[in-house]
PDB file of N, CA, C and O in Angstrom:
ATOM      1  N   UNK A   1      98.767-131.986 -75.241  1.00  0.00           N
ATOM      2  CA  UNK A   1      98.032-133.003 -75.968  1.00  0.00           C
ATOM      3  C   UNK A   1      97.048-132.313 -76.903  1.00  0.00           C
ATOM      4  O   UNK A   1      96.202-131.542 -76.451  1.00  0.00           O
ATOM      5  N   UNK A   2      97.162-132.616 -78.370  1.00  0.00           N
ATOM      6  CA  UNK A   2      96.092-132.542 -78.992  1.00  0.00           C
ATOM      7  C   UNK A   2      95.061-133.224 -79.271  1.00  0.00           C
ATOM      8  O   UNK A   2      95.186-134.448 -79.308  1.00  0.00           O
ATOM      9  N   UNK A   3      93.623-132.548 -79.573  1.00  0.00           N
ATOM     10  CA  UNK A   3      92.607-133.700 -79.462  1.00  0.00           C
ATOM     11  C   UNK A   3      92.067-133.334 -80.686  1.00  0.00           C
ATOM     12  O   UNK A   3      91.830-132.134 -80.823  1.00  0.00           O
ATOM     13  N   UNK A   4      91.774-134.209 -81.768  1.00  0.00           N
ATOM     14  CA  UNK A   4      91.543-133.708 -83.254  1.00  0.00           C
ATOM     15  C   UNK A   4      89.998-133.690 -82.872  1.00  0.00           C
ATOM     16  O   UNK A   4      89.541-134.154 -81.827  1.00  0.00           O
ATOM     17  N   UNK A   5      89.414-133.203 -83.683  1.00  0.00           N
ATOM     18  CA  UNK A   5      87.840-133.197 -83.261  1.00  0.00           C
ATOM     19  C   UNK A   5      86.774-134.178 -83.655  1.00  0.00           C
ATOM     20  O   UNK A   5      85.607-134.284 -83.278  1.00  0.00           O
ATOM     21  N   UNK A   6      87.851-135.216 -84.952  1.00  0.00           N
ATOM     22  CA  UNK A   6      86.831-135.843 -85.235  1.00  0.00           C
ATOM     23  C   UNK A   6      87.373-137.057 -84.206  1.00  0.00           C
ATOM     24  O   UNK A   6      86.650-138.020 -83.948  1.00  0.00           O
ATOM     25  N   UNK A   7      88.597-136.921 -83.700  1.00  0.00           N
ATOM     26  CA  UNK A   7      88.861-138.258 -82.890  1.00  0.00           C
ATOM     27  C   UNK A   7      87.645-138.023 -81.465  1.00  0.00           C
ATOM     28  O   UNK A   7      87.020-138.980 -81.007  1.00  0.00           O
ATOM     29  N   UNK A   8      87.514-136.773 -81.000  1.00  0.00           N
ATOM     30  CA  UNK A   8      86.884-136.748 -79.952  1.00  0.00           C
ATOM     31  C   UNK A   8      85.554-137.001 -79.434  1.00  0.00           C
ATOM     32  O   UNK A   8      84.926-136.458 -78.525  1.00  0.00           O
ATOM     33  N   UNK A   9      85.168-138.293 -80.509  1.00  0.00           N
ATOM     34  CA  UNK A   9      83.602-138.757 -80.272  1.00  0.00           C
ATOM     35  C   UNK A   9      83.998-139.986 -80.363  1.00  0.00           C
ATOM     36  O   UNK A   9      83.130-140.824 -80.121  1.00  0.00           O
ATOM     37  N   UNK A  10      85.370-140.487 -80.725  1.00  0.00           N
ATOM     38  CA  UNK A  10      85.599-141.854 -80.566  1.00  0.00           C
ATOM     39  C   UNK A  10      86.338-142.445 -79.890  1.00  0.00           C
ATOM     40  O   UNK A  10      86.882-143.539 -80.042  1.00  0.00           O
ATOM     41  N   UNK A  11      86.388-141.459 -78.836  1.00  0.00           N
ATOM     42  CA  UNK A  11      87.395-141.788 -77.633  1.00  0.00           C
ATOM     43  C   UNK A  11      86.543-142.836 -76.980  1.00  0.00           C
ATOM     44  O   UNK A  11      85.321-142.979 -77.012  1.00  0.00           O
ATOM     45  N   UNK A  12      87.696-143.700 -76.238  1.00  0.00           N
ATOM     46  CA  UNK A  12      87.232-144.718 -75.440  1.00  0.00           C
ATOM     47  C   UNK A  12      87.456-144.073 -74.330  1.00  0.00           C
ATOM     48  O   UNK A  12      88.118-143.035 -74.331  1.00  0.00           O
ATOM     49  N   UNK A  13      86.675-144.858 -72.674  1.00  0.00           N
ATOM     50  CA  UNK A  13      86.913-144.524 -71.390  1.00  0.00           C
ATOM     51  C   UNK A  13      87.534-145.937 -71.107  1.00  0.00           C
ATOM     52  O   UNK A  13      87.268-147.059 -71.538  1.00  0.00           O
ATOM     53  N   UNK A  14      88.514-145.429 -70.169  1.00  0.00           N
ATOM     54  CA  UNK A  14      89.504-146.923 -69.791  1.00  0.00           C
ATOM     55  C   UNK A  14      88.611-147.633 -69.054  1.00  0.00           C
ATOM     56  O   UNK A  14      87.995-147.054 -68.160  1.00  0.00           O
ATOM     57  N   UNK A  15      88.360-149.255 -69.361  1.00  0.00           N
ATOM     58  CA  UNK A  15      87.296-150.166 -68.923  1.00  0.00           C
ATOM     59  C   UNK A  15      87.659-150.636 -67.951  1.00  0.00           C
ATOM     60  O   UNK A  15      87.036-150.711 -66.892  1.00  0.00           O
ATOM     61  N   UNK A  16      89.333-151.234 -68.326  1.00  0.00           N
ATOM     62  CA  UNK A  16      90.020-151.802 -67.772  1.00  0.00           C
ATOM     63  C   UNK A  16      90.431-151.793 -66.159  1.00  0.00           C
ATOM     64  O   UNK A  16      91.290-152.495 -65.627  1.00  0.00           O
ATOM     65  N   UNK A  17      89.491-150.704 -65.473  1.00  0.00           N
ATOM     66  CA  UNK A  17      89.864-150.739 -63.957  1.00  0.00           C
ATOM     67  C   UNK A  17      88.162-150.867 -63.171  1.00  0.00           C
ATOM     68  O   UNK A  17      87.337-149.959 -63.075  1.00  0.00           O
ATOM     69  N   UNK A  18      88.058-152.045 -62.780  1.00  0.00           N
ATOM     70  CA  UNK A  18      87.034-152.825 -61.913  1.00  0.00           C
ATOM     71  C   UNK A  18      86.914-152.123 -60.284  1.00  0.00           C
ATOM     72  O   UNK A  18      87.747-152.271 -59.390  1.00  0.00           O
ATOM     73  N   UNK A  19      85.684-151.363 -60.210  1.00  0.00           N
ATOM     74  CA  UNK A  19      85.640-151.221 -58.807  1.00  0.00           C
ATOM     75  C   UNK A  19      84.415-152.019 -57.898  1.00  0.00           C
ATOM     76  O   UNK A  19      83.257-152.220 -58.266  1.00  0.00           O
ATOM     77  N   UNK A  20      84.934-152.337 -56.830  1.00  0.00           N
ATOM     78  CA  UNK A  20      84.077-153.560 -56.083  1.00  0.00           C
ATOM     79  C   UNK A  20      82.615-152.034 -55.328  1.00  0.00           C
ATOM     80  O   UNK A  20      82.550-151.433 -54.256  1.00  0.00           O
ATOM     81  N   UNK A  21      81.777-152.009 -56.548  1.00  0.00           N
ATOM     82  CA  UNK A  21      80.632-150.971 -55.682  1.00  0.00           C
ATOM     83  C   UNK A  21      79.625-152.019 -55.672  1.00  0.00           C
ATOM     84  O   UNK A  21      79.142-152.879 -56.408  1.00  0.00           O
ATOM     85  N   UNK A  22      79.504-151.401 -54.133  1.00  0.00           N
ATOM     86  CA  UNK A  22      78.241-152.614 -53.271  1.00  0.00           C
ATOM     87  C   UNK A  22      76.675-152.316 -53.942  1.00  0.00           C
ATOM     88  O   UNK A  22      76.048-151.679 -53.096  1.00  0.00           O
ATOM     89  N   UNK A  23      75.963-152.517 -54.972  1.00  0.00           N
ATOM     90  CA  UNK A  23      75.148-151.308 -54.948  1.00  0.00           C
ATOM     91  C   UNK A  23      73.828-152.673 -54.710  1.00  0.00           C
ATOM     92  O   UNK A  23      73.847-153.813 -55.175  1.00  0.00           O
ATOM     93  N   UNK A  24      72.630-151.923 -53.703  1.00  0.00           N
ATOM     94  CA  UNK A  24      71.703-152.599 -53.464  1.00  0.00           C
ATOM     95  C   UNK A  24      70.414-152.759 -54.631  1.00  0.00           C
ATOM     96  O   UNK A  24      70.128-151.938 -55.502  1.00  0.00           O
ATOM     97  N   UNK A  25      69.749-154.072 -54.357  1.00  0.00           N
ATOM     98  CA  UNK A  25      68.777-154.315 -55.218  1.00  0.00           C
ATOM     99  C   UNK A  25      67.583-152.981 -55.026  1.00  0.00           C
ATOM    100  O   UNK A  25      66.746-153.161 -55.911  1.00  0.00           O
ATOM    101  N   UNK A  26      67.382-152.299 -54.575  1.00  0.00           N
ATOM    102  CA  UNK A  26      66.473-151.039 -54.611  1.00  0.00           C
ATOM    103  C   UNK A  26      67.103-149.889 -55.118  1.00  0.00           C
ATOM    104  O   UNK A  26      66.271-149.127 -55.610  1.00  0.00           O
ATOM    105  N   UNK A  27      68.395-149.427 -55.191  1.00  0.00           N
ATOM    106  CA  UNK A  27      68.756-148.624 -55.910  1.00  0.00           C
ATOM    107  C   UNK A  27      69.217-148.878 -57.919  1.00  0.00           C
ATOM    108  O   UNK A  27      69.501-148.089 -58.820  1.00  0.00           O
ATOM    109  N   UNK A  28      69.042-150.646 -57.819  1.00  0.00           N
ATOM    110  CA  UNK A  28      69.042-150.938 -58.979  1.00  0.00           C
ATOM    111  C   UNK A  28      67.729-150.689 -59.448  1.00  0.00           C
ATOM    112  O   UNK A  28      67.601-150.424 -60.643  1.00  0.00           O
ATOM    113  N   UNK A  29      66.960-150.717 -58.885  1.00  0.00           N
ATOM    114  CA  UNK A  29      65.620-150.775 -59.185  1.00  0.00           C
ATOM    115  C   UNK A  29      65.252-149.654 -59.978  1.00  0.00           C
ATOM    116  O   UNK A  29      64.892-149.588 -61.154  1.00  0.00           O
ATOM    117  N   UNK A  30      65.450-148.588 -58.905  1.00  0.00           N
ATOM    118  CA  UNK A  30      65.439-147.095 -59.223  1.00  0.00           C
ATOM    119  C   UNK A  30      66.622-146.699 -60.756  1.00  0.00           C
ATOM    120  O   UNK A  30      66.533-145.692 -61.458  1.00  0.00           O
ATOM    121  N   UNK A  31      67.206-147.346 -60.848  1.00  0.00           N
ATOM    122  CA  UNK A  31      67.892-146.919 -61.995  1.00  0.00           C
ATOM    123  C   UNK A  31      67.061-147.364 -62.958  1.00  0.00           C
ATOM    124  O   UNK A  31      66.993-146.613 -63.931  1.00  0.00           O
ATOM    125  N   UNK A  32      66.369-148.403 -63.005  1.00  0.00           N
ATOM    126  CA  UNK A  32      65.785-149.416 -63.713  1.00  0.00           C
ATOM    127  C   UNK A  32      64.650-148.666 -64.499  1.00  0.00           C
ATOM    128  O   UNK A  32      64.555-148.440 -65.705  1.00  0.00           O
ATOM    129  N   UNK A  33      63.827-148.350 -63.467  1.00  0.00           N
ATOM    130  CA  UNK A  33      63.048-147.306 -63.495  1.00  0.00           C
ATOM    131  C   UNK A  33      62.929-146.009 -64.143  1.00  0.00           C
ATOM    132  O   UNK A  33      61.927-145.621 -64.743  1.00  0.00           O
ATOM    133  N   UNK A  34      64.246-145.223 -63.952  1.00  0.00           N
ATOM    134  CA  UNK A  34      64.396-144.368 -64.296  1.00  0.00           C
ATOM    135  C   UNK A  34      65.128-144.193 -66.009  1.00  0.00           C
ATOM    136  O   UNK A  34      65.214-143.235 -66.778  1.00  0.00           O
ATOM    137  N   UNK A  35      65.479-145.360 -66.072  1.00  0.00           N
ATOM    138  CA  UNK A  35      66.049-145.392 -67.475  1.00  0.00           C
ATOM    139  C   UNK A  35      64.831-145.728 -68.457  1.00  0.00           C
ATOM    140  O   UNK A  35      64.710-145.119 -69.520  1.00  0.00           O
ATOM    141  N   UNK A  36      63.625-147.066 -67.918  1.00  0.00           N
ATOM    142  CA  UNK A  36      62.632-146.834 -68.630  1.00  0.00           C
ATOM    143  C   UNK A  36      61.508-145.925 -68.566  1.00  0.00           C
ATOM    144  O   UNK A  36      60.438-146.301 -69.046  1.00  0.00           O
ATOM    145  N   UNK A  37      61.619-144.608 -67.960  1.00  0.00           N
ATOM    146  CA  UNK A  37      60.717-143.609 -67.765  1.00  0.00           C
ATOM    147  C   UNK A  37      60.334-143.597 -68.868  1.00  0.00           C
ATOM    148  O   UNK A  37      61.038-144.151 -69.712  1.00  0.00           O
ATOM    149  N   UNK A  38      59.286-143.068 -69.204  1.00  0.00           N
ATOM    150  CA  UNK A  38      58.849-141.750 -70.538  1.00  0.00           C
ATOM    151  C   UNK A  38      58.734-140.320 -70.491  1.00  0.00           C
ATOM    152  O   UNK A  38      57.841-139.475 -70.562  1.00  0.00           O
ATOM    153  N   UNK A  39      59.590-140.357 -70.391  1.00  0.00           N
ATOM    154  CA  UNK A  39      59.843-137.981 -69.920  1.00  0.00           C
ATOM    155  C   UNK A  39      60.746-137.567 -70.726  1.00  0.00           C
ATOM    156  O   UNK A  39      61.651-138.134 -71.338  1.00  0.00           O
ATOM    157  N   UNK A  40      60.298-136.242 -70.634  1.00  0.00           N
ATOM    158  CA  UNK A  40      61.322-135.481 -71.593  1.00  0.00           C
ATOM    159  C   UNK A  40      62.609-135.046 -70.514  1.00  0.00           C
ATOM    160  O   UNK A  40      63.169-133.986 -70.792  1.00  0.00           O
ATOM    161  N   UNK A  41      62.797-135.330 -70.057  1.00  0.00           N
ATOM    162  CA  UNK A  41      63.967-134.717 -68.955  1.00  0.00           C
ATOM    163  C   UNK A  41      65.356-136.087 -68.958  1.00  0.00           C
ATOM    164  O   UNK A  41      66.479-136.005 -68.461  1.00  0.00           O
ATOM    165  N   UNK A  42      64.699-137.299 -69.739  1.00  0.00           N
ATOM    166  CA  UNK A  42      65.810-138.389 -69.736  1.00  0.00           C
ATOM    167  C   UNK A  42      66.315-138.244 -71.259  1.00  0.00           C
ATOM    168  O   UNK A  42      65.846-138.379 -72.390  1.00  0.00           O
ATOM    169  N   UNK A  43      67.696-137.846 -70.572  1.00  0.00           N
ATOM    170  CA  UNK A  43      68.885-137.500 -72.659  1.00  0.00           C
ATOM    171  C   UNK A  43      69.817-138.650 -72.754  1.00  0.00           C
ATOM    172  O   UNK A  43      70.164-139.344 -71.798  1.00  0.00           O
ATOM    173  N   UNK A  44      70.245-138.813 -74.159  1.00  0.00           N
ATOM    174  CA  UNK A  44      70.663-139.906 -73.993  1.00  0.00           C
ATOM    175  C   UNK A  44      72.201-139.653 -73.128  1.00  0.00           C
ATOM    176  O   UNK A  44      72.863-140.639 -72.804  1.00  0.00           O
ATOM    177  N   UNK A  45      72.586-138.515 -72.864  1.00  0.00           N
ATOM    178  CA  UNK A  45      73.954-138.927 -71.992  1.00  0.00           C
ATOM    179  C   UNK A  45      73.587-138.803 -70.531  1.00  0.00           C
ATOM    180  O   UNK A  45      74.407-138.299 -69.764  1.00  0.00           O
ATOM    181  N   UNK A  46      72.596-139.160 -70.156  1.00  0.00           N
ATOM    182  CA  UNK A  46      71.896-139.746 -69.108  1.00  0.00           C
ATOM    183  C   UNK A  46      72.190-141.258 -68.893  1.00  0.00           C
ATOM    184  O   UNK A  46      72.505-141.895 -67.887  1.00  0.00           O
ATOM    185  N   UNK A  47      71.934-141.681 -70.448  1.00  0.00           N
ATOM    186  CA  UNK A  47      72.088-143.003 -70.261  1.00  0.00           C
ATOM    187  C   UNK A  47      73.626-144.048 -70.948  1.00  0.00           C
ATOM    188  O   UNK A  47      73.978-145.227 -70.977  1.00  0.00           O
ATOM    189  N   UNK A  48      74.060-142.899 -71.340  1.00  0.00           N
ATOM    190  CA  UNK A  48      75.194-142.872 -71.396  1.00  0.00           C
ATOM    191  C   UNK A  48      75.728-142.845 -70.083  1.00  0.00           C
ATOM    192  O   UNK A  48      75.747-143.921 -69.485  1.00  0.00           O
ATOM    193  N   UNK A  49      76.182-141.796 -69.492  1.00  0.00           N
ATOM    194  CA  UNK A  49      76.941-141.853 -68.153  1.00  0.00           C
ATOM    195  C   UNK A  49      76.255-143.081 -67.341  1.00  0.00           C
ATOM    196  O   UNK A  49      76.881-143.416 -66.335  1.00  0.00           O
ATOM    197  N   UNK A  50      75.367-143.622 -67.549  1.00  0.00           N
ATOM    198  CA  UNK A  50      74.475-145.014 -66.733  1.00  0.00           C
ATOM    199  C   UNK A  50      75.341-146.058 -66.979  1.00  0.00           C
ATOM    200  O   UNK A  50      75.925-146.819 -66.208  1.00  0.00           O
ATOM    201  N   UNK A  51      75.323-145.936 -68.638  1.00  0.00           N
ATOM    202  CA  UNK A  51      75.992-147.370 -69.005  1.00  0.00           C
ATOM    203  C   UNK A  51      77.458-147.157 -68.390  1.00  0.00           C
ATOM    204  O   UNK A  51      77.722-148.099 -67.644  1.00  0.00           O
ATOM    205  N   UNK A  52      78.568-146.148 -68.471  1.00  0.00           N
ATOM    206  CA  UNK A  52      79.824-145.768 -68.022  1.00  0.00           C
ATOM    207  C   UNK A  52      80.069-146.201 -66.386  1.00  0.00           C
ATOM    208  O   UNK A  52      81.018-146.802 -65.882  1.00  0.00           O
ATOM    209  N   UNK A  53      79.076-145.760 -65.887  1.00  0.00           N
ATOM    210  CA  UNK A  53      79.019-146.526 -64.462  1.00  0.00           C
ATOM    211  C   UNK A  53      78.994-147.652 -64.320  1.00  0.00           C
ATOM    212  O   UNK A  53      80.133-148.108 -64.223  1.00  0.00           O
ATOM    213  N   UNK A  54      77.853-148.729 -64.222  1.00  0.00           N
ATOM    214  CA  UNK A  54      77.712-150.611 -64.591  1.00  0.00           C
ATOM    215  C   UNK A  54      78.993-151.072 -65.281  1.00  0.00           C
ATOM    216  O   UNK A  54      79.619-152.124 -65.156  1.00  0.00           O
ATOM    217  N   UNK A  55      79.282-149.653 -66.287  1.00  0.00           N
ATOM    218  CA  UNK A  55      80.944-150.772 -66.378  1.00  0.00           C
ATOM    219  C   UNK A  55      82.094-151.038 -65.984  1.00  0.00           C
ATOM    220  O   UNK A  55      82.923-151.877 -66.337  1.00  0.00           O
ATOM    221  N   UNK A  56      82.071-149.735 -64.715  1.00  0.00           N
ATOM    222  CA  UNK A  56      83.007-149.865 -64.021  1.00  0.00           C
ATOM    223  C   UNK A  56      82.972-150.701 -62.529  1.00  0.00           C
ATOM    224  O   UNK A  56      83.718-150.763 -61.552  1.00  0.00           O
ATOM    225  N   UNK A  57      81.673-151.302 -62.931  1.00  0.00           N
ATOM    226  CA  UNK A  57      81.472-151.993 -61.715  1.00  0.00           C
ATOM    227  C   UNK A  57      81.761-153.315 -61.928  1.00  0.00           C
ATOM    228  O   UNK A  57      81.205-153.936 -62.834  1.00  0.00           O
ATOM    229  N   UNK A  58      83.113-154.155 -60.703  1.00  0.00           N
ATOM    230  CA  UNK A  58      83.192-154.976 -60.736  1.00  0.00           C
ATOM    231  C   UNK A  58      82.131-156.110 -60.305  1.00  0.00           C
ATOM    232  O   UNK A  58      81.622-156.098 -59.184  1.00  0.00           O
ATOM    233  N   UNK A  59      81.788-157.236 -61.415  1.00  0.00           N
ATOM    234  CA  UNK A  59      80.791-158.396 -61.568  1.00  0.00           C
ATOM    235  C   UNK A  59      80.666-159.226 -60.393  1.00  0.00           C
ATOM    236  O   UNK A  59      79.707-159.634 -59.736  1.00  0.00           O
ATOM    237  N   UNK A  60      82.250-159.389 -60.307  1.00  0.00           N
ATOM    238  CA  UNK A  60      82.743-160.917 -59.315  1.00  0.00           C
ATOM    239  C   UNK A  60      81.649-160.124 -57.831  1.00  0.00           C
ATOM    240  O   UNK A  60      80.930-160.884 -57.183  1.00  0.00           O
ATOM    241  N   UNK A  61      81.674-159.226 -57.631  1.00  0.00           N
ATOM    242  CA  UNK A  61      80.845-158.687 -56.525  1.00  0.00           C
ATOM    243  C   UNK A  61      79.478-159.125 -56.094  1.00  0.00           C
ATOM    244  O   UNK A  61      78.953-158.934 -54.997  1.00  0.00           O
ATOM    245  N   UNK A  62      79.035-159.684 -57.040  1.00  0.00           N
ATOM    246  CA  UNK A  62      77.133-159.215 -57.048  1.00  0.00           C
ATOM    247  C   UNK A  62      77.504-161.256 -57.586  1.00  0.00           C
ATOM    248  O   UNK A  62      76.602-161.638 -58.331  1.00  0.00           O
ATOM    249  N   UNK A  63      78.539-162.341 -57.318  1.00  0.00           N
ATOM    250  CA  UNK A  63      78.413-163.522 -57.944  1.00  0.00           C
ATOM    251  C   UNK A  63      77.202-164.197 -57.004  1.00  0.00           C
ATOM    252  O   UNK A  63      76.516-165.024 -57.604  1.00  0.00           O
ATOM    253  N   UNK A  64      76.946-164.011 -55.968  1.00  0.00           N
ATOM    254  CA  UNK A  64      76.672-164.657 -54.690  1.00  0.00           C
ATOM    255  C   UNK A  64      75.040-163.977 -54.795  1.00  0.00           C
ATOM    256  O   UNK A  64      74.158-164.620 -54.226  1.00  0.00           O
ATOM    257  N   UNK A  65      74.764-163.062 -55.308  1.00  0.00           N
ATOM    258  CA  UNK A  65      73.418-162.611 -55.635  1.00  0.00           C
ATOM    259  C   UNK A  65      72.757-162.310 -56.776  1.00  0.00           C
ATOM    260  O   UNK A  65      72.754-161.175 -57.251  1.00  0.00           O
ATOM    261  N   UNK A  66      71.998-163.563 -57.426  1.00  0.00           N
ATOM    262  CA  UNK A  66      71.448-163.753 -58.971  1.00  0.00           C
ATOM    263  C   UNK A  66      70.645-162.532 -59.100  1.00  0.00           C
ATOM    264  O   UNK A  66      71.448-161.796 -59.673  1.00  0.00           O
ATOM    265  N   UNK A  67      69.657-161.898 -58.948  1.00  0.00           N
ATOM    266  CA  UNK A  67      69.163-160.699 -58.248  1.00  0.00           C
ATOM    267  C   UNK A  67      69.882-159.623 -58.429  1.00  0.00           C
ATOM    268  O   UNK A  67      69.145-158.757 -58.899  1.00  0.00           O
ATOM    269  N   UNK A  68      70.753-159.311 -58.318  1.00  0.00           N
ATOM    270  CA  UNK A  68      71.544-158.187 -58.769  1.00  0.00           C
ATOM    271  C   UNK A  68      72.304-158.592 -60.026  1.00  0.00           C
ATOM    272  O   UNK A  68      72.095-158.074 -61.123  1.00  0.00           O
ATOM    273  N   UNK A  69      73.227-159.580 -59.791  1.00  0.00           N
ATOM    274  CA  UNK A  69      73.350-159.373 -61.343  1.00  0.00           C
ATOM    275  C   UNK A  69      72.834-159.743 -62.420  1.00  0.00           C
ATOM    276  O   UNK A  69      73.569-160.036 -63.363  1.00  0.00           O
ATOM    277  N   UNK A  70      71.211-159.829 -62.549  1.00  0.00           N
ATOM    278  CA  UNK A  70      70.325-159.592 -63.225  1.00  0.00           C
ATOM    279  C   UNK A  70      70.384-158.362 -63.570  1.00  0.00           C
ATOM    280  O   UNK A  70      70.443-157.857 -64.691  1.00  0.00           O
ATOM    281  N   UNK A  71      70.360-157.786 -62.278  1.00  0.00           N
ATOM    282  CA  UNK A  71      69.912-156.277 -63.010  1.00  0.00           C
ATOM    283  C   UNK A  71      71.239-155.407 -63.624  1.00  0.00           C
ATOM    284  O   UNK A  71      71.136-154.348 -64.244  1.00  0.00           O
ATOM    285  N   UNK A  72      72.388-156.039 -63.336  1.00  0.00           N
ATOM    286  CA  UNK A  72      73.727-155.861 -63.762  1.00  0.00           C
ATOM    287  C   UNK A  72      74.038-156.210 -65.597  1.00  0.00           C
ATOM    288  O   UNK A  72      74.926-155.962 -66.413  1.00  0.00           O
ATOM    289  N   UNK A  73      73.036-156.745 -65.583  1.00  0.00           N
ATOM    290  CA  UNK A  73      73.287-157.665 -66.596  1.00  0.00           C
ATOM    291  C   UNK A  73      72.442-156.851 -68.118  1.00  0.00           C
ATOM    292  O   UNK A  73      72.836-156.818 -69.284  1.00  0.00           O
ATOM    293  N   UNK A  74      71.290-156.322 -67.549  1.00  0.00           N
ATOM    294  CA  UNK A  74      71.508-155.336 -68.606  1.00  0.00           C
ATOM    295  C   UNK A  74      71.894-153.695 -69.181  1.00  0.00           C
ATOM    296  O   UNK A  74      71.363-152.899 -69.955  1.00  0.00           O
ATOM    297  N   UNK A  75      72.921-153.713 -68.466  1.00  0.00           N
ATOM    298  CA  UNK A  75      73.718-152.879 -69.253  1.00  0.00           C
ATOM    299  C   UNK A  75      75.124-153.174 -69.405  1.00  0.00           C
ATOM    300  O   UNK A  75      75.836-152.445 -70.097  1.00  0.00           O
TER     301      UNK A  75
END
């Protein structure tokens, strides 16, 4: 496989596969947190790989708790 170089910033990651992760309202928190820090140690493919995660997380999971997918909800 070749990968041209200018294609390789416009690659997509396959969305299309939903995983049921249980994740609790305190570790959302902590993400929460940590994404609005002010430090020099947060890059944006920090928050990149953040957003890549939440999207592989299936929704239908968190339907039964407004509370989480609040916090699901922004990213």
């Amino acid at each position: 496989m070749i990968i041209e170089g200018e294609n390789l910033a416009k690659r997509q990651w396959n969305t299309g596969t939903q995983y049921n992760i249980n994740i609790d309202l305190q570790t959302l928190n902590i993400f929460c947190r940590y994404i609005l820090q002010d430090s020099r140690i947060l890059r944006m493919e920090h928050l990149v790989n953040m957003r890549k995660l939440f999207k592989l997380v299936d929704r239908s999971t968190y339907e039964n708790d407004p509370d989480k997918l609040k916090g699901l909800i922004l990213f």
